[in-house]
C-alpha positions in Angstrom: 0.0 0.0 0.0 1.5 3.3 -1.1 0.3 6.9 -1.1 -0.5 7.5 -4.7 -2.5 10.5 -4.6 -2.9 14.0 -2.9 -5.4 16.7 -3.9 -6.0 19.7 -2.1 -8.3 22.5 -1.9 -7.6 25.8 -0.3 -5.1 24.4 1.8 -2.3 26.9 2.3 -0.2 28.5 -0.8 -3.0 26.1 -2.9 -6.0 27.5 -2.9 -8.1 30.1 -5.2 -11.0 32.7 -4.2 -14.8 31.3 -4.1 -16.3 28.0 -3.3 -14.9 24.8 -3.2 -14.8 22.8 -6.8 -14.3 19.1 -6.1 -13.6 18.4 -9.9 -11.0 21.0 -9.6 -8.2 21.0 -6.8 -5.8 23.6 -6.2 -3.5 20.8 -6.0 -3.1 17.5 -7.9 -0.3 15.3 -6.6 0.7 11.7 -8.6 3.5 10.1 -6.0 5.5 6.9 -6.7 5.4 4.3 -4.8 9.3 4.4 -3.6 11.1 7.4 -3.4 9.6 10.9 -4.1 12.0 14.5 -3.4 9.7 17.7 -3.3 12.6 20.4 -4.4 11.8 24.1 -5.4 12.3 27.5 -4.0 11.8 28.9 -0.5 7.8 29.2 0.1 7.1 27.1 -2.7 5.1 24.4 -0.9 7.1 21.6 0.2 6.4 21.8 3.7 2.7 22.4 2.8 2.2 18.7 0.8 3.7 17.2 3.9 1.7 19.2 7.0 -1.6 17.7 4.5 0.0 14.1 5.0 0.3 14.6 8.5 -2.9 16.4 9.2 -4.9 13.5 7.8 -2.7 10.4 9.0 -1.4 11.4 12.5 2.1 9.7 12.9 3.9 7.0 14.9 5.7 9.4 17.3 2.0 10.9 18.2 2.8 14.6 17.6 0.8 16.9 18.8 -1.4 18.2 14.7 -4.0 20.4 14.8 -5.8 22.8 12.3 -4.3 26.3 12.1 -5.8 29.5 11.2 -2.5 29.5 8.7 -4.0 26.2 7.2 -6.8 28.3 5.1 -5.7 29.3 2.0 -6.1 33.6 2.5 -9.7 34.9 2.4 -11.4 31.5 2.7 -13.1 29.5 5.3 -13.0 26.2 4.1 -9.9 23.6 2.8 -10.3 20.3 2.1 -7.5 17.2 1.7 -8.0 14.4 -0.1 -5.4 11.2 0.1 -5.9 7.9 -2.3 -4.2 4.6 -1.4 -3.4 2.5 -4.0 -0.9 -0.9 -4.0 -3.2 -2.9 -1.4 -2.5 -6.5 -1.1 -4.8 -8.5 0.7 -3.8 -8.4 4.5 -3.8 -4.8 3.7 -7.5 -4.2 2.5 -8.8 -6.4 5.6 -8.0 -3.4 7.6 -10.4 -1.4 5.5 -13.1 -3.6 4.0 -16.0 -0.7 5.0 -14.4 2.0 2.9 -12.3 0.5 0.1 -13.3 1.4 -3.5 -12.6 -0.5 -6.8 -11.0 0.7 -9.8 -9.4 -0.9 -13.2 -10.7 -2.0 -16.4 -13.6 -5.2 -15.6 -11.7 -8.5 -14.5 -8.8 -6.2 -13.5 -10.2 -3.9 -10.6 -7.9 -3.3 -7.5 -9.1 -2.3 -4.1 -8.5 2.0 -3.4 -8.7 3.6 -0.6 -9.6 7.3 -0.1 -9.8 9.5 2.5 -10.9 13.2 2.5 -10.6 15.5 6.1 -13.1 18.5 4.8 -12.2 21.4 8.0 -15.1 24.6 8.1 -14.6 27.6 9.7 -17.5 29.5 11.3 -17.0 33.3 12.6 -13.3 32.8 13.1 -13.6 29.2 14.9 -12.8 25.9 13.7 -15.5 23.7 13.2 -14.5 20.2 14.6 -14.1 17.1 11.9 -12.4 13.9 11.2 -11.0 11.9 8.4 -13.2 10.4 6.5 -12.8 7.3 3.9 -14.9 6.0 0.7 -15.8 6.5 -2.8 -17.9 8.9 -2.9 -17.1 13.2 -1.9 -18.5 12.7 1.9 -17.0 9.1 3.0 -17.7 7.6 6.4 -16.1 8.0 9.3 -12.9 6.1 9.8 -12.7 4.2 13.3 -9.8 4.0 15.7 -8.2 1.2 14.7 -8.3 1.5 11.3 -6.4 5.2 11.5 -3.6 3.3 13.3 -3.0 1.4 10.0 -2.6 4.5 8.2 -0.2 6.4 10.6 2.9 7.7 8.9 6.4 8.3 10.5 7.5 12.0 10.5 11.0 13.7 10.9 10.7 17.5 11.3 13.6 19.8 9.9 16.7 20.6 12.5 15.2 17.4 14.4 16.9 16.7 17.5 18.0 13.6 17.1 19.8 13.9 20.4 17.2 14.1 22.4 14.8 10.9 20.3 17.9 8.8 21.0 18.6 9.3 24.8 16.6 7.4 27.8 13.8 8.8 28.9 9.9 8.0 29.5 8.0 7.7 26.2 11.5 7.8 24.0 11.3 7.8 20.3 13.6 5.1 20.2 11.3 2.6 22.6 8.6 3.4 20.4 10.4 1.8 17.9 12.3 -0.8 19.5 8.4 -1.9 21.0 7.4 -1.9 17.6 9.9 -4.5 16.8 9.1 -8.5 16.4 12.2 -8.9 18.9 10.1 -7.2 21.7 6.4 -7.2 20.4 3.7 -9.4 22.0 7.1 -10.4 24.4 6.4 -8.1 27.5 7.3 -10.6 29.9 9.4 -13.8 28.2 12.2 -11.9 27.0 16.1 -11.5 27.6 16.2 -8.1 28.4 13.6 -8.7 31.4 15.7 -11.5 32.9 18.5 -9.6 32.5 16.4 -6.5 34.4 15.3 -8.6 36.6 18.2 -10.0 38.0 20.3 -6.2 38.4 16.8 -5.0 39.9 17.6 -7.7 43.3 20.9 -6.6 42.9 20.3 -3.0 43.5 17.9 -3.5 46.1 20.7 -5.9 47.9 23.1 -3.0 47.3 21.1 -0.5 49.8 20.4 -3.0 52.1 24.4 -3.6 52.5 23.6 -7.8 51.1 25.1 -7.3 47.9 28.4 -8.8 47.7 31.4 -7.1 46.1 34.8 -8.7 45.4 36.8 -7.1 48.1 34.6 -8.0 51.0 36.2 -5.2 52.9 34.7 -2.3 51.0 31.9 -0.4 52.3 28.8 -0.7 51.5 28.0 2.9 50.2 24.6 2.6 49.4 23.6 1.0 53.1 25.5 4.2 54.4 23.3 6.5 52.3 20.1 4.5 53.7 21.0 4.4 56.9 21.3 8.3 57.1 17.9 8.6 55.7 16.3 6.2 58.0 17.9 8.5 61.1 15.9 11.4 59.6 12.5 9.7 58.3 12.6 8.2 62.5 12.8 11.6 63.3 10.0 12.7 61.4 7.6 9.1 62.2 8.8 7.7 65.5 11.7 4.6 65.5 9.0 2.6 63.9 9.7 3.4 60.6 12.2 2.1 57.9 13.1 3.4 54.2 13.5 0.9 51.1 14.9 1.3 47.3 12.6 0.1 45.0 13.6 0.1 41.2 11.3 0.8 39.0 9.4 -1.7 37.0 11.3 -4.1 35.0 8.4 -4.5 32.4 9.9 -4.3 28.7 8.6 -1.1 28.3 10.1 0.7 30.8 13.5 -1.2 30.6 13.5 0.0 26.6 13.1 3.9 27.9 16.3 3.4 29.5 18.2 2.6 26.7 20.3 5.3 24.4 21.4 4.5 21.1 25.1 5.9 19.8 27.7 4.4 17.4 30.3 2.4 19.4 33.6 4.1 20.4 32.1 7.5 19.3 32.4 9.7 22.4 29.6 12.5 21.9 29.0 11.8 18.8 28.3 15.4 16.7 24.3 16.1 15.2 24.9 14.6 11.5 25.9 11.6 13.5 22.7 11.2 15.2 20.9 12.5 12.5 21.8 9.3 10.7 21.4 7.0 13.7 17.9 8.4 14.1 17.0 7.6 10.6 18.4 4.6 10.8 16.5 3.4 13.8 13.3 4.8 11.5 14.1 2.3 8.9 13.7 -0.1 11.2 10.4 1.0 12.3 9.5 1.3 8.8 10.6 -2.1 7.3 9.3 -4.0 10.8 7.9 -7.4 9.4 4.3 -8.3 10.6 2.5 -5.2 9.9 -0.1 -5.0 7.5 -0.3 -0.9 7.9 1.0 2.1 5.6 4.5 2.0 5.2 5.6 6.1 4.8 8.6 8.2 5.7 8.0 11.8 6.4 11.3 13.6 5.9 11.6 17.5 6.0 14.8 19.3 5.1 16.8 15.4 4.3 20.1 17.6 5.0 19.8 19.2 8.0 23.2 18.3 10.0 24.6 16.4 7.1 28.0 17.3 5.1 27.6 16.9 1.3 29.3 13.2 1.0 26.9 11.7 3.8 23.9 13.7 1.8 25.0 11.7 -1.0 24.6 8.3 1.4 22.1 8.8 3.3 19.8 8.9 -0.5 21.8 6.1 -2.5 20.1 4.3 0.7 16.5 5.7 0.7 16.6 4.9 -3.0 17.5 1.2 -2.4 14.5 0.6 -0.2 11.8 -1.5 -1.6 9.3 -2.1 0.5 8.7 1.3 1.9 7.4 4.8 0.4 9.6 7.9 1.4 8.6 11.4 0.8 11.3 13.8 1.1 11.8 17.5 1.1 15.2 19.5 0.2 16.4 22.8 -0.7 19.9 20.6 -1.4 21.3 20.7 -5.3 23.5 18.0 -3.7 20.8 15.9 -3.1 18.6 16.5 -6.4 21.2 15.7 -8.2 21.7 12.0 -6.9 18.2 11.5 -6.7 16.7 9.9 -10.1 14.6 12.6 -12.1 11.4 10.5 -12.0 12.0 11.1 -8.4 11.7 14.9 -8.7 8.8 16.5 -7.7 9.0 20.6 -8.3 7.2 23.3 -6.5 5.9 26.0 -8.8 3.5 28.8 -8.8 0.9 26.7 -6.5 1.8 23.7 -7.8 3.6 20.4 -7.7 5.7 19.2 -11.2 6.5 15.2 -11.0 9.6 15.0 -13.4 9.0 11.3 -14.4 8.3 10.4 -18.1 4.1 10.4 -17.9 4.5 14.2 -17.0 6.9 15.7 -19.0 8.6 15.6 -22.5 12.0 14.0 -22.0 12.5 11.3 -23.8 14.1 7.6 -22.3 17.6 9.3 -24.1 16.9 12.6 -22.4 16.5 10.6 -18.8 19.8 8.5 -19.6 21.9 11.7 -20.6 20.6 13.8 -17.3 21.4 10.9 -15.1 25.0 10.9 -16.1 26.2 14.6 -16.9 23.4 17.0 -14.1 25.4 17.5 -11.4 25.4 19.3 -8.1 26.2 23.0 -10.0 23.8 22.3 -12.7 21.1 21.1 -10.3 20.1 24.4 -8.8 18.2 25.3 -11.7 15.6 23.0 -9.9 15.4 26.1 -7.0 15.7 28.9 -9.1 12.3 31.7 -10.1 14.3 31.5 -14.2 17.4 29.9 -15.9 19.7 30.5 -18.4 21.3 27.8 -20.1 24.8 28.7 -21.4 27.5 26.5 -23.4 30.4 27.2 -21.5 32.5 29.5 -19.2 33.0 32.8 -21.0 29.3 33.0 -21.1 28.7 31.8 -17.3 31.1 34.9 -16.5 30.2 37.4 -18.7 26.1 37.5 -18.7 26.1 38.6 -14.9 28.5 41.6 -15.5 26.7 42.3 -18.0 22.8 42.1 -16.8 24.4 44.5 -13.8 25.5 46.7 -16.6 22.1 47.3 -17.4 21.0 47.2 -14.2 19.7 43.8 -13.7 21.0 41.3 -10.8 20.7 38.2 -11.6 21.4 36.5 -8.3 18.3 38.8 -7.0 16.0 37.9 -9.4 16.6 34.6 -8.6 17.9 33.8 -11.6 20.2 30.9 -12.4 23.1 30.3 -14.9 23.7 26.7 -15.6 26.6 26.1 -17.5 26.4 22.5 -19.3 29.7 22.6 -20.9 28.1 21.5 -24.4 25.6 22.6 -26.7 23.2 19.5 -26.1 20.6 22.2 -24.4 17.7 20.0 -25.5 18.5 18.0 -22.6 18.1 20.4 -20.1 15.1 22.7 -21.5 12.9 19.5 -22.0 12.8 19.3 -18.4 10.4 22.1 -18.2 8.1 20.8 -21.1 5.0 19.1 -20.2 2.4 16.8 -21.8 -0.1 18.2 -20.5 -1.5 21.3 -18.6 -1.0 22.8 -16.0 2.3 23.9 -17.5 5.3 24.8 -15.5 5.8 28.6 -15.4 9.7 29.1 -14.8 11.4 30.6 -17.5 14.4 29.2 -20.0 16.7 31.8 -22.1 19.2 29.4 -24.1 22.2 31.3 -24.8 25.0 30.0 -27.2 27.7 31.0 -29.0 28.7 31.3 -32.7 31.2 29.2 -33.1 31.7 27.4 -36.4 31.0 23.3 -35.9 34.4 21.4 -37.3 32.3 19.8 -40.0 31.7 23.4 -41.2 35.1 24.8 -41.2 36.2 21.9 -43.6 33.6 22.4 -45.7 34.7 25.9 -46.1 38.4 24.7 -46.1 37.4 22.5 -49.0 35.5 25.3 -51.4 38.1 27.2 -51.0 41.2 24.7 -52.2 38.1 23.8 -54.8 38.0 27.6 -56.7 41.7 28.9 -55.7 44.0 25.7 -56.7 46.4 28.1 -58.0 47.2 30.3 -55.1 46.9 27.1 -52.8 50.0 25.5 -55.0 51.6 28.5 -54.9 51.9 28.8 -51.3 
């Protein structure tokens, strides 16, 4: 099961004055069922598409979401968010047999899920609603347990890893380690709670002065520390009275909260290192057999903490994963250009561009050329408000003194100058191109030179030995 789908209506940067059309979203999302990058410039929308995800399917780390005054699109009272599910296999659609749809050509029809969360606003307050789920535009109301299946697991931009890896009550990380085969449905006949159990008498021993050391002539430190309390509490109750250490439970919850994750041998271990552990630890969450739920990764702002080379690892890994669907946001040219164009999703004008080969014009040679030669400088013409595609250097130095000349700045414009070292500029300018409308609205100046191809100059060099023999055998 996969999030294929995401429309929205007056929700945020996507939205439009007057009512609510339900044939026509402000918004109209295709995702692929792997990997999908939402790139684009600052305030484009990225964070928008995923706040809609969240807003609708809650997530594993139970963050506090709730509707915002920010979430209606300006001057409008009501936004609408509608999510389809496609991809279900059978121990799937058993968690949703009261809402599923069918769809597909007769003899071929595949079970869909769609939810829609419809939010009103009355006289400045926020009507109350919840997610509903079905074929038609109103839907039923989804139950409990059938919203836990469709929870999604969210990591916010500048996350503090630190603090989801370290032990404390209701950690991150014993969320997922509960989640886990090793420790789920294995509350009480586990390893770890033998293990727990056993240092628990031992610590109670060791404040009673029972617990024997190796040198038997070492004081018992933690019977001096009770005895000094139980002189004070018989001061305060009578000689009656007597303290004890307890430890806490040993149930496999509570031994998992006291459990930190780090890398071995790395002594406080710097914030791209955790970053990584913490999505490492997600991945486990996320590929955790036995669970016949949604399988998607949140990700804001992929390289927050993270160097350029562990950018480039952290996605030749998010790409290899099968059996999960990851959507990521990025305002990294490093990243977008590792990432596989199908993968590409750009934020335009109040909309969303998938790059893959159903949207735009690129052909399969197109695809093959880009994955090769558009690198890291090339890719920021994926953030940039217009571009201009030059052939080589002198032209990538040149046009900015010369737009200042004239009083233009380029770089405050937003404008980008991608030099492709060639003159294959059909590669490039395709990306833009779509089959269909809505069209992307970021403009595309190709700028060449004049220089003579070699085939060309011996053309010439041949016409010319061809009506001047003479002064050619001459010389």
């Amino acid at each position: 099961m996969y999030l294929s789908n995401i429309k929205l209506w007056n929700f945020r940067k996507f939205g439009s004055a007057g009512n609510i059309n339900p044939e026509k979203p402000n918004l109209n999302l295709n995702l692929t069922k792997g990997l999908n990058v939402i790139i684009g410039e600052n305030d484009s929308g990225k964070t928008a598409i995923v706040d809609a995800i969240k807003l609708v399917l809650k997530t594993h780390s139970y963050d506090y979401i709730k509707v915002d005054d920010k979430d209606f699109h300006k001057g409008t009272d009501r936004f609408r968010i509608e999510l389809t599910f496609d991809g279900l296999i059978p121990e799937e659609a058993k968690n949703f047999t009261e809402w599923l749809t069918w769809e597909g050509e007769k003899g071929k029809e595949r079970p869909i899920l769609k939810l829609n969360y419809d939010v009103k606003k009355l006289d400045d307050k926020i009507l109350p609603s919840d997610v509903k789920a079905g074929a038609d535009n109103e839907g039923y109301l989804l139950t409990a347990e059938a919203k836990e299946y469709l929870k999604a697991t969210y990591l916010k931009p500048l996350r503090d890893a630190e603090n989801e890896l370290i032990a404390k009550r209701n950690s991150r990380l014993s969320q997922i380690l509960l989640g886990d085969d090793a420790f789920k449905g294995k509350e009480k006949n586990n390893n770890l709670v033998e293990i727990f159990s056993g240092l628990k008498t031992d610590l109670e021993k060791y404040f009673k002065g029972e617990y024997e050391t190796i040198n038997k002539n070492k004081p018992q430190e933690g019977k001096q520390i009770k005895d000094k309390i139980d002189k004070y509490i018989k001061e305060f109750y009578g000689n009656d009275v007597e303290t004890e250490f307890v430890s806490t439970s040993n149930d496999i919850k509570s031994i998992l909260e006291k459990l930190t994750l780090t890398l071995k041998d790395e002594h406080n271990p710097g914030l791209g290192t955790l970053n990584r552990l913490f999505m490492a630890a997600e991945l486990l969450h996320l590929n955790k057999s036995n669970w016949s739920g949604l399988r998607l990764g949140l990700v804001e702002e992929l390289e927050a903490h993270l160097h350029p080379q562990a950018q480039m690892q952290v996605i030749e890994a998010f790409q290899k994963q099968e059996n999960i669907q990851l959507i990521l946001t990025t305002h990294s040219p490093n990243l977008a250009s590792k990432v596989k164009l199908e993968n590409l999703i750009i934020c335009n004008n109040r909309n969303a561009f998938p790059l893959g080969p159903t949207y735009t014009k690129l052909d399969k040679d197109n695809y093959t050329f880009l994955e090769k030669f558009l690198d890291t400088t090339k890719a920021n013409l994926f953030f940039a408000k217009g571009v201009i595609l030059v052939e080589g250097w002198a032209e990538e130095i040149m046009l900015p003194s010369i737009a200042k000349a004239i009083g233009i700045d380029l770089t405050e414009k937003g404008v980008s100058i991608v030099n492709i070292g060639h003159t294959g500029f059909d590669h490039y300018a395709k990306i833009y191109l779509r089959q269909s409308e809505p069209s992307m609205t970021i403009p595309v100046a190709v700028i060449t030179d004049s220089d003579i191809r070699e085939y060309e100059k011996q053309e010439i060099i041949i016409i010319s030995l061809m009506q001047k023999p003479f002064k050619t055998k001459h010389r």
